[in-house]
C-alpha positions as CSV (number, residue, x, y, z in Angstrom):
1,X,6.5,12.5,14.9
2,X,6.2,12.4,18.9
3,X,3.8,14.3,20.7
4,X,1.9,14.7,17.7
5,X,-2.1,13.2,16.5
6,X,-1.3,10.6,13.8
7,X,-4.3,9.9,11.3
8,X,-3.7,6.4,9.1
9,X,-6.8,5.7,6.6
10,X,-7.0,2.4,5.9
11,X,-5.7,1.6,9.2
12,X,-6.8,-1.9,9.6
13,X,-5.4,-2.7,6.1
14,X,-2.4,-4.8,5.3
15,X,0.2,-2.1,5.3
16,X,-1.9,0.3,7.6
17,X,-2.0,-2.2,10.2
18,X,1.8,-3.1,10.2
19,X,2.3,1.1,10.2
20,X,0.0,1.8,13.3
21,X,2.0,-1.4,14.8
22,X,5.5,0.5,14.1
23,X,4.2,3.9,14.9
24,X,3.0,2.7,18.2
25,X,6.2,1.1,19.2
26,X,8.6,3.9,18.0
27,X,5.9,7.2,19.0
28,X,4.0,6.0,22.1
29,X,3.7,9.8,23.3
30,X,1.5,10.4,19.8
31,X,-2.4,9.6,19.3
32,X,-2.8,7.4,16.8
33,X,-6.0,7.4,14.8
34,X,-7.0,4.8,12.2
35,X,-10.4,5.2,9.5
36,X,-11.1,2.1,7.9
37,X,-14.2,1.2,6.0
38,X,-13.4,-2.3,6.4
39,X,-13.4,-3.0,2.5
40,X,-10.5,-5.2,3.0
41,X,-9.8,-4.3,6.3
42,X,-9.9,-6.2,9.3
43,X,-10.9,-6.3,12.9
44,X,-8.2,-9.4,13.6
45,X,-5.5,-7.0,12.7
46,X,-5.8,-4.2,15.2
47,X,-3.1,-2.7,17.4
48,X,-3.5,-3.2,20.6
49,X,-2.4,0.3,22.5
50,X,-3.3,3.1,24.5
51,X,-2.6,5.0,22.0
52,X,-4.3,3.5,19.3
53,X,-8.0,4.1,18.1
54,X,-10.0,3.1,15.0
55,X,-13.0,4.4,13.6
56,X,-15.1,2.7,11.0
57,X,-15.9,5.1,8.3
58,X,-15.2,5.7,4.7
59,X,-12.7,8.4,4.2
60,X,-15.1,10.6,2.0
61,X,-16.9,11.4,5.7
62,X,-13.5,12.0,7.2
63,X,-14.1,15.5,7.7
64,X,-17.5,15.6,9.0
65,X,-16.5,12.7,11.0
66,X,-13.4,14.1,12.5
67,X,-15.3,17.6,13.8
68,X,-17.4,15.1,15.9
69,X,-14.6,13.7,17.3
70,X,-13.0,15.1,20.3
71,X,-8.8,14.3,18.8
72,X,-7.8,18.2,18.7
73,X,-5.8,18.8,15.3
74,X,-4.5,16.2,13.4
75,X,-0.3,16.8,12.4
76,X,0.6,14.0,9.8
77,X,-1.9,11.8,7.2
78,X,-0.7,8.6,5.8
79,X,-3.3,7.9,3.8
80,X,-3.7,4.6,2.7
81,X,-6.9,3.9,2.5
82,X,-8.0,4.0,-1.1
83,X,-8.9,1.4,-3.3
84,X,-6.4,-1.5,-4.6
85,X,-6.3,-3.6,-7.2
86,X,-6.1,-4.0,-11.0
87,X,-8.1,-6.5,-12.2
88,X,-11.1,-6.0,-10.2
89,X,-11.4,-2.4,-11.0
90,X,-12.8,-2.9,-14.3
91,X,-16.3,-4.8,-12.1
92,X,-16.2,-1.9,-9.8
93,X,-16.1,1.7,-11.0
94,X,-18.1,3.5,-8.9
95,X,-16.5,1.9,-6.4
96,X,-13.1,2.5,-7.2
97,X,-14.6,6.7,-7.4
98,X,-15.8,6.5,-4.5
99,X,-12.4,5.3,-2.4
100,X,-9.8,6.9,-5.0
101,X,-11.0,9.8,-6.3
102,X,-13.4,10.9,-4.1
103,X,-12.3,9.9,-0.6
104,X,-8.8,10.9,-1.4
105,X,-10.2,14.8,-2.6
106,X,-11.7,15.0,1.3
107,X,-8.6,13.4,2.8
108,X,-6.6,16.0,0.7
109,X,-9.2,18.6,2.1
110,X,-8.9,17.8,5.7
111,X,-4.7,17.9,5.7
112,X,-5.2,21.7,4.2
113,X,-7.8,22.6,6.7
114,X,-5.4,21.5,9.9
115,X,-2.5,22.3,8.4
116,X,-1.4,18.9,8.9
117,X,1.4,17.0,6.5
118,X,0.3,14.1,4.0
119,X,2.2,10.6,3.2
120,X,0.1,9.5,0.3
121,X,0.9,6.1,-0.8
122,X,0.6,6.4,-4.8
123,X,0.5,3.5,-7.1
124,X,4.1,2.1,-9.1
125,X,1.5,1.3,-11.8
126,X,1.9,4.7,-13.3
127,X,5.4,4.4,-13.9
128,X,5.0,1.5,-16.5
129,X,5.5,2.1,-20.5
130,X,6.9,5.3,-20.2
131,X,4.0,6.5,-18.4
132,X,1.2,5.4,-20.6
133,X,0.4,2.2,-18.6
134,X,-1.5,4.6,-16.1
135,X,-4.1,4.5,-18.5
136,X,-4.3,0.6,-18.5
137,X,-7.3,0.8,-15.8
138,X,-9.5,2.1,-13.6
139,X,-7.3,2.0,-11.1
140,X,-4.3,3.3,-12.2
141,X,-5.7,6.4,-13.2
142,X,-7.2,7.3,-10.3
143,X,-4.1,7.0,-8.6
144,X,-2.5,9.1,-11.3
145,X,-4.8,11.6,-11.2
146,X,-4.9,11.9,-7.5
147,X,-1.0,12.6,-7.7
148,X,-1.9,15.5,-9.9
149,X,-4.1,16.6,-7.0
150,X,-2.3,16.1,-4.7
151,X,0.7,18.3,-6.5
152,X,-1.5,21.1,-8.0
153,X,-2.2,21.3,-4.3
154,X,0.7,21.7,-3.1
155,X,1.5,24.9,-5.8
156,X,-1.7,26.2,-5.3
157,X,-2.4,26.0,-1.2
158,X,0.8,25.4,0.3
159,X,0.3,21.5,0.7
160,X,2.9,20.1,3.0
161,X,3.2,16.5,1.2
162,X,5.3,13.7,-0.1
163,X,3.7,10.6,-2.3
164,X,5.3,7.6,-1.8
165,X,5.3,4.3,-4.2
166,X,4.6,0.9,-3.1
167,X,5.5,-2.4,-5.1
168,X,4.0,-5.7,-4.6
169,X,4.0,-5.6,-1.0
170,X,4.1,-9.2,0.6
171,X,4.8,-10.3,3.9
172,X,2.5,-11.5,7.5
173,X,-0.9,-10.4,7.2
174,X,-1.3,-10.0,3.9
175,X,-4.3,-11.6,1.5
176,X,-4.7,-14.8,0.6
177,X,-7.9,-15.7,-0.1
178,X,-10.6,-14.2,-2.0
179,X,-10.3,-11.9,-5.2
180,X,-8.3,-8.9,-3.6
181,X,-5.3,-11.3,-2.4
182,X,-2.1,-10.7,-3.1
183,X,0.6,-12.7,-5.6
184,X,2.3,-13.8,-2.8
185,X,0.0,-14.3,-0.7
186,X,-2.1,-16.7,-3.6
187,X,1.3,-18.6,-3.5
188,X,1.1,-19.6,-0.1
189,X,-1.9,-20.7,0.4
190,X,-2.1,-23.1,-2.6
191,X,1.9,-24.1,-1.3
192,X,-0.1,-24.9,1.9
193,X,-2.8,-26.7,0.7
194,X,-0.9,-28.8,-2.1
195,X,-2.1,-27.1,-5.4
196,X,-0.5,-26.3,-8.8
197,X,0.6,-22.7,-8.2
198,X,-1.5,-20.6,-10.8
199,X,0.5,-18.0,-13.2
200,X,-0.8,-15.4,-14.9
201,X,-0.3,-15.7,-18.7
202,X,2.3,-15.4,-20.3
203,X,4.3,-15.7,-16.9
204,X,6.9,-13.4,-18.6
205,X,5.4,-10.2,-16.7
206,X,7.7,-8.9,-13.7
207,X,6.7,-7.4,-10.3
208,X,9.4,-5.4,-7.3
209,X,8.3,-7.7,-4.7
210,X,9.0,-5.5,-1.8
211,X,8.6,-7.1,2.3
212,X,6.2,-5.2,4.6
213,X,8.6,-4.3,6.9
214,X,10.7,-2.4,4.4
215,X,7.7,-0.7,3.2
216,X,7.1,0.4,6.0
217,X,10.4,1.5,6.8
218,X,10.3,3.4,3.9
219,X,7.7,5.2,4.7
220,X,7.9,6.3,7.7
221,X,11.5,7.6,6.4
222,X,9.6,9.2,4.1
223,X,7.3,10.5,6.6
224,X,10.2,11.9,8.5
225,X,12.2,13.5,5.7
226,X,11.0,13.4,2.5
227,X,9.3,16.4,0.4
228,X,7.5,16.7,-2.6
229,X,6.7,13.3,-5.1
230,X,9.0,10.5,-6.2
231,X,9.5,8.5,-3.5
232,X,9.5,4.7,-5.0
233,X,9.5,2.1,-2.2
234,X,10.5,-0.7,-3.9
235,X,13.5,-3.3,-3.5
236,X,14.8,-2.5,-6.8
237,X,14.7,-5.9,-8.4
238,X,12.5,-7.0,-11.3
239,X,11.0,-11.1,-11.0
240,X,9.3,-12.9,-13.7
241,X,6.2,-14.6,-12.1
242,X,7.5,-17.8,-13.4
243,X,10.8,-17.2,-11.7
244,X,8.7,-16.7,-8.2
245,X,7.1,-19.7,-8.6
246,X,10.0,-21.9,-9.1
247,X,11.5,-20.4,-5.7
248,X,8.1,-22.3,-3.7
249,X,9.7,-25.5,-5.6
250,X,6.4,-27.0,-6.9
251,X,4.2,-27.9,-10.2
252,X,2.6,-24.6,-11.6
253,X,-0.3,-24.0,-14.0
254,X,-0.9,-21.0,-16.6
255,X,-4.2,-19.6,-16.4
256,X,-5.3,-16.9,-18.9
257,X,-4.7,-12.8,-18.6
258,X,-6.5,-10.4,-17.0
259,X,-7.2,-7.0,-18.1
260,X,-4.8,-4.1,-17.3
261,X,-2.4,-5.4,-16.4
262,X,1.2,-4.2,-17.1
263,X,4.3,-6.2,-18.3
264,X,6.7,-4.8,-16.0
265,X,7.6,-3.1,-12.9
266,X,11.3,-2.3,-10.9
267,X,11.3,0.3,-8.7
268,X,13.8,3.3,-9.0
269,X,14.1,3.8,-5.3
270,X,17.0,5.6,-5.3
271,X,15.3,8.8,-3.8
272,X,14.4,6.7,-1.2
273,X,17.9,5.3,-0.7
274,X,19.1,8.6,-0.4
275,X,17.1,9.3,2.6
276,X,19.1,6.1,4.5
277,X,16.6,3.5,3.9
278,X,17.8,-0.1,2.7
279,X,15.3,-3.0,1.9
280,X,16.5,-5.3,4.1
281,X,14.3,-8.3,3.0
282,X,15.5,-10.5,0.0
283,X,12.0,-12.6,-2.2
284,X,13.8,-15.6,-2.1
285,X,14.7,-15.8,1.6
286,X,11.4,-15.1,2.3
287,X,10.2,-18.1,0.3
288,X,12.9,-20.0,1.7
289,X,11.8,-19.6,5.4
290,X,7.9,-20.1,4.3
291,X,8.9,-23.3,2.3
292,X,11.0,-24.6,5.0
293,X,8.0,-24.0,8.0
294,X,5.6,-25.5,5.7
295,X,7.3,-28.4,5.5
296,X,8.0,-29.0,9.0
297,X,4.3,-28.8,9.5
């Protein structure tokens, strides 16, 4: 990927932001370019690099907005930049259209037009009950479907793409306030400021907790030689969300379900594996190390 015009939408995301950090240590010859609504993104996060530049704009204008722009042709997509959770999808429809299904048809658009190569960062929810969980929410089966797209374009126009997988991402950076944070990152903060930690009923559910910095190894393994769909970034082991709370060491309250969600997830990554990539980063040293700073103030 050196030399080349990198495009990451959702740049000033979570992962997006840790990606244009590793993609402007390891590629500092290539043009980075991140598009960012700023939904969840944030200015705080940005890289700080020659060769580095963000736009604010929703990816549904990312074609008209690009032909203003003087970047030449864009080589490689990771597109990110969609919309992200479960729960809240059910309060925002439209909204979810708007970033999944219709932002991702004109990111899909512009990688045919250049000719450039797509990383698209699918969602692990489809792969629960056989399948039939990608019908649990809005969410979910937008991401579903936009896999569809994203294959039937591949057989139809030549494509050049590979979907990757992400599960339960955690790590620096991520979200811990407000009603988009993360599992993890909900943990922490009440750890921090001496709450109960609050579990989703029944508790039973399992999540692949997988570190930022192997998901974003992954990818960009991906990036670099993967093909086609099935590419499940995930560290391959299944936690019970009361088993993750008993690793912070502290009381823990159950409060009631939320809709959509699914009972299980474990990653498969053994496509993944077979590219070189190992997660590196074990849940419970993680906590370990968080508890243990905590503590010492």
């Amino acid at each position: 990927m050196e030399n080349n015009t990198i495009v990451v939408t959702g740049g000033a995301g979570f992962v997006g932001s840790h990606l244009i950090a590793a993609l402007a240590r390891d590629y500092p010859r290539s043009r980075i370019v991140s598009v960012d609504n700023y939904f969840t993104g944030r200015r705080d996060v940005h890289v700080d690099a020659p060769n580095v530049t963000y736009l604010e704009d929703s990816t549904a204008n990312i074609n008209k907005r690009w032909a203003n722009e003087s970047f030449g042709t864009p080589d490689i997509v990771f597109h990110l930049g969609e919309y992200a959770r479960i729960p809240q999808s059910f309060d925002e429809p439209d909204r979810v259209w708007e970033y999944n299904a219709w932002g991702t048809k004109e990111v899909v658009k512009f990688c045919l037009d250049n000719g450039a190569r797509l990383v698209y960062a699918g969602s692990s929810s489809k792969f629960g009950n056989d399948g039939q969980d990608e019908h649990l929410n809005p969410y979910a089966w937008t991401k579903a479907k936009n896999g569809e797209l994203i294959r039937n374009y591949g057989n139809w126009y030549g494509l050049d793409y590979v979907i990757t997988y992400f599960y339960n991402v955690y790590g620096p950076g991520q979200i811990e306030d407000g009603r988009y944070a993360t599992a993890i990152g909900i943990f922490q903060r009440q750890y921090r400021d001496g709450e109960p930690l609050t579990i989703v009923e029944p508790g039973t559910q399992s999540r692949d907790f997988t570190h930022i910095d192997d998901t974003v190894a992954g990818l960009l393994r991906c990036a670099e030689h993967g093909k086609g769909d099935g590419y499940l970034i995930g560290a391959g082991r299944e936690w019970q969300m009361l088993e993750v709370a008993k690793l912070f060491g502290c009381e823990h309250v159950m409060i009631p379900a939320k809709p959509g969600e699914r009972a299980r997830g474990e990653a498969d990554n053994s496509k993944v594996r077979a590219l070189g990539w190992e997660p590196k980063v074990a849940l419970e040293d993680y906590v370990a190390d968080f508890v243990a700073s905590a503590r010492r103030g």
